[in-house]
N, C-alpha and C positions, 0 to 999 in steps of 0.2 A: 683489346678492342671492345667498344657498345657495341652489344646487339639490338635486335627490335627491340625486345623487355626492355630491356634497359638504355634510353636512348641519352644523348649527352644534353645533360641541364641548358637553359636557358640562362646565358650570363649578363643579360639584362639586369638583375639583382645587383648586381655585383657592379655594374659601372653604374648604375646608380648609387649603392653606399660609398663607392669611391668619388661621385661626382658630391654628396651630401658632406662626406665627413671633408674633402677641399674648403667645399665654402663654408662651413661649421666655422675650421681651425679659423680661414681668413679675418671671420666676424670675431669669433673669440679673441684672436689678438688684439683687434682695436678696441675691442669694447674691455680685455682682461688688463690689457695694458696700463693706461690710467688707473684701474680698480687698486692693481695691485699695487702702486707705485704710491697711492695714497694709504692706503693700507702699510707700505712701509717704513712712511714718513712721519705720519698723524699720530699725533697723541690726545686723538680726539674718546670722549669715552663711548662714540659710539662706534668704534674699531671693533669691538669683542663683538658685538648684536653682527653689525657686515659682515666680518667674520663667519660667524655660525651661519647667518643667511646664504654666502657664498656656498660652505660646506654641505648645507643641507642634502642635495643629489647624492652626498655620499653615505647618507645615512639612510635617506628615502624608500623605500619598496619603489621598484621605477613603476608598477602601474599606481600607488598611491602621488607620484608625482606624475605618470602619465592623465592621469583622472582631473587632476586640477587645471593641467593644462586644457583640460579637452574644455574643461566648464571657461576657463580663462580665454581661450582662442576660439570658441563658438561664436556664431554669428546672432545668439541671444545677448551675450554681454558686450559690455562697453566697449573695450578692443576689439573685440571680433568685428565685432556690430561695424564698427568704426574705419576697419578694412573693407569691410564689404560694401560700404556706399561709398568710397574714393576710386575701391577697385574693380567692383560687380563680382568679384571670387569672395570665398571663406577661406580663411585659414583654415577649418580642419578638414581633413582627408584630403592633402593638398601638399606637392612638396614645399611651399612656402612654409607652413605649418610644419614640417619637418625640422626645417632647419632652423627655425625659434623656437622647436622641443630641443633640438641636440644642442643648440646653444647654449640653452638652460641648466643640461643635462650634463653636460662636460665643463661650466663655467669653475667650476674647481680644480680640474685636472690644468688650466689654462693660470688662474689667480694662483694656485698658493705656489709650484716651484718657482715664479715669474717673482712674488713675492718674497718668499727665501732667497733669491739671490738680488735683487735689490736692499733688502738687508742685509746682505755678507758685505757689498760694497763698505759699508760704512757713510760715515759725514767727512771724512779726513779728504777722498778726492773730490767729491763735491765743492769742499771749503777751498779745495787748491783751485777750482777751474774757478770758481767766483774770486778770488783772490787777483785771477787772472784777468777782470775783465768778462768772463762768459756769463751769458745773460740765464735766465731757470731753463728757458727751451734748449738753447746751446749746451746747456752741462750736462742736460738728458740725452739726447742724442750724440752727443759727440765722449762724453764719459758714462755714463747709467748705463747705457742700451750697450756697447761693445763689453762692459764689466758682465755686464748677464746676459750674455751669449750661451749662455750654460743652460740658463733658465728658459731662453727664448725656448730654444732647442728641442728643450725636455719637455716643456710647455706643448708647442707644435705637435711631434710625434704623440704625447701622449693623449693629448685630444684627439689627435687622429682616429689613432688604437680604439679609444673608448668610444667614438662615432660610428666606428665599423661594427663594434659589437651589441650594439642597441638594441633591444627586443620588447619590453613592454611599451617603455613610454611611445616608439614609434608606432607600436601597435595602436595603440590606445587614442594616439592623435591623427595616425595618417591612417590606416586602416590596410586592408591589401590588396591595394588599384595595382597591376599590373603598369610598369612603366610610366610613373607616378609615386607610389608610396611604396612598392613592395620593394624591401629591402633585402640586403643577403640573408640575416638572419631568420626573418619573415621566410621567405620563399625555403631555407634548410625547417622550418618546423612544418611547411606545408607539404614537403616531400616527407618528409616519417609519418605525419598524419595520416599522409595518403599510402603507405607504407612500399613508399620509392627509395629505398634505402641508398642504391647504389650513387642518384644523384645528388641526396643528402651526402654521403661519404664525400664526392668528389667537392661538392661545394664546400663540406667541412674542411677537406686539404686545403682547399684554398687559402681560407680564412686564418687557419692554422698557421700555413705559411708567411702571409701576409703579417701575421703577429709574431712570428719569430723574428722578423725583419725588422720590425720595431722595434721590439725590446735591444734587440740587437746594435741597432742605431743609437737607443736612449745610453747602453752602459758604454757605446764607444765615443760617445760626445762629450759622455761626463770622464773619462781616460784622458779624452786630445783639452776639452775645456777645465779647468781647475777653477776649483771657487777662491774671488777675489775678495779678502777679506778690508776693510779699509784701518 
């Protein structure tokens, strides 16, 4: 049982990174899907440059990429600017502004297994559905998208994962507006700060938990889904 000392966290935090990394994955698929899909087709030479550009978050310090976003999504520059007179908000310190950091921020975890498994496909059932009559939309979703169900999968969960766990770059763009910006991870460093340990711990289980369930998901997807070689 909490005592007075120790009373039970605020899980505010918490359905908001779960309400963030939702709409994150949803954006990320529409927007990773085409990326990836060209990326797996294209023998253009600018594949390697998209590429790296894609990867970047994965190499990045999240506040050296939380920093650019902030200068990129302020209401001095061009996009910011450009939100703010359509919408009368800014993007930053704003959950709008979240979810175009964790977009950004996870659009690798989304492109490249999405991309790996449109490449395992192959050109051989492509070339069968065209053989057949199916038009480029038709062969995409009725043969691409069932073949990389694998990748969907892995794609979703892991974006998820990685939306939940965000701490600089959210830091850095949204700031920590109670019920608005402050995230789980936000709200667990402000409880050690304040040296609230016991609701840090509990928030930590959670999140703990939360990620064993994923991982958990990711290697039983990839057990029931088998990559489809073409």
């Amino acid at each position: 049982m909490w005592s007075d000392a120790a009373p039970f966290p605020d899980l505010t935090p918490l359905w908001l990174t779960m309400r963030l990394a939702g709409i994150s994955v949803v954006i990320l698929l529409l927007v990773g899907t085409p990326l990836a899909w060209w990326l797996a087709q294209t023998r253009s030479r600018a594949k390697v440059a998209v590429e790296a550009i894609t990867a970047l978050p994965l190499v990045l310090p999240p506040t050296v990429l939380g920093f650019y976003l902030l200068v990129l999504l302020s209401p001095n520059s061009m996009l910011g600017g450009a939100w703010r007179d359509v919408t009368g908000t800014a993007l930053t310190f704003s959950f709008t502004g979240l979810v175009v950091a964790s977009v950004l921020y996870s659009l690798p975890f989304t492109v490249q297994p999405l991309q790996a498994s449109f490449e395992a496909i192959g050109r051989h059932p492509m070339e069968a559905a065209a053989s057949l009559g199916a038009g480029p939309m038709d062969r995409f979703f009725t043969v691409a998208t069932p073949l990389a169900l694998r990748g969907y999968l892995t794609a979703m969960v892991l974006s998820f994962a990685h939306t939940l766990g965000e701490f600089g770059v959210v830091l850095m763009v949204g700031g920590n507006i109670p019920g608005q910006t402050k995230v789980i991870s936000i709200a667990i460093y402000e409880h050690v700060e304040t040296l609230e340990y016991a609701q840090a711990h509990l928030l930590s289980a959670i999140l703990l938990g939360i990620s064993f369930v994923v991982l958990v998901a990711v290697y039983a997807a990839n057990r029931r889904f088998p990559v489809h070689a073409g």
